[in-house]
N, C-alpha and C positions, 0 to 999 in steps of 0.2 A: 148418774151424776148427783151430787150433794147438794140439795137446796138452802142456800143461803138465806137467810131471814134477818139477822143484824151483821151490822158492818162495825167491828171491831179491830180491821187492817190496818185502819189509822196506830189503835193502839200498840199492836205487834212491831206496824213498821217504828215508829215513836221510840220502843226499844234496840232496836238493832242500825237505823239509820244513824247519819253523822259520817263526817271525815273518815273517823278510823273505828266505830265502836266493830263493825262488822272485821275491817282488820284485825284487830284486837281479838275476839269472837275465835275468829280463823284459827291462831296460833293457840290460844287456848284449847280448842279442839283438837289442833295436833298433838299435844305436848298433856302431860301428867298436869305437872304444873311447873310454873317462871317463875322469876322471880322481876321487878322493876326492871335490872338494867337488863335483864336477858330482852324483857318488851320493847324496852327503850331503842336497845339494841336491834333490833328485829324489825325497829318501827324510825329507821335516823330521821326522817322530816317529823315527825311529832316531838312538837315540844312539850318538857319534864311536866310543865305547865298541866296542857291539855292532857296529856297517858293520866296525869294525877285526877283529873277533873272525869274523865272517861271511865275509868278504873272505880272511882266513886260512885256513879250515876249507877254499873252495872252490879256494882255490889248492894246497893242501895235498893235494886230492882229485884236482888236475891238473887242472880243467873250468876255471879263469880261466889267465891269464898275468898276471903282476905286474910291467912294465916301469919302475924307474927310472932316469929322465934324467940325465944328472951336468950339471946345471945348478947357477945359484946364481938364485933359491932351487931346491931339488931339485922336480924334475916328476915323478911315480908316473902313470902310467895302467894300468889293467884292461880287458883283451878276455877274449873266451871262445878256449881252446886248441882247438887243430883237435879233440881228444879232446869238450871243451866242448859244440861244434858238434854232436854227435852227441844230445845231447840236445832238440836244438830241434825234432825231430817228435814226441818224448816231449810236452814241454811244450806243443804246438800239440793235440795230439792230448788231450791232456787238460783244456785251455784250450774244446774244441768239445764237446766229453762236459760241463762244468761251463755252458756257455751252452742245451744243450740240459736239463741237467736242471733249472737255474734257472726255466727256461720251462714245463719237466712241475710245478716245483711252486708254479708262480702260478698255473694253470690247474686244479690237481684243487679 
C-alpha cells in the first residue's frame, strides 16, 4: 500500500467536481472530439450558460483543448489535452469504486 504523506485530493477533486464538469469529462472521454451543441446536446438540463463557463474552467485547467475552425459559420470543437488523458484511469477507477459501492448499498 502507498503511503500518503500530502493531501492534494482537495485539489484533483476541485478539478473534476461540480454539477456536470465530471459529465462533461465523461463524453469527452467517449468521443474524439464535440463540438458545443453535440455537449449541449448530450447535456439538455445544462444551461448554454454554465457548458460555457464549465468548458472554460477545464480548458483553463489545460485537461480539454478548445479548437476553433475559421470557417463561416465558425466550427469550436473540445477534446481532452494529452495532459486531459491522464485522467481517464482516475475517472475509470472511480467510476468502478462508485458501481461497486452502489451495489454494497442496495444489498445491506
Amino acid at each position: 500500500m502507498t503511503k500518503i504523506t500530502t493531501c492534494e485530493v482537495d485539489t484533483a477533486l476541485d478539478l473534476i467536481t461540480g454539477k456536470w464538469k465530471h459529465s462533461i469529462l465523461l463524453l469527452l472521454i467517449n468521443g474524439e472530439s464535440l463540438r458545443f451543441s453535440e455537449l449541449k446536446r448530450a447535456l439538455p438540463k445544462i444551461s448554454q450558460k454554465i457548458l460555457t463557463a464549465q468548458l472554460r474552467d477545464l480548458e483553463e485547467q489545460e485537461v480539454i483543448v478548445r479548437t476553433v475552425y475559421p470557417e463561416v459559420p465558425p466550427r469550436v470543437d473540445y477534446q481532452l489535452s494529452e495532459y486531459g488523458k491522464t485522467l481517464i484511469p482516475v475517472l475509470e477507477a472511480m467510476n468502478e469504486w462508485g458501481i461497486r459501492h452502489a451495489e454494497k448499498m442496495r444489498t445491506r
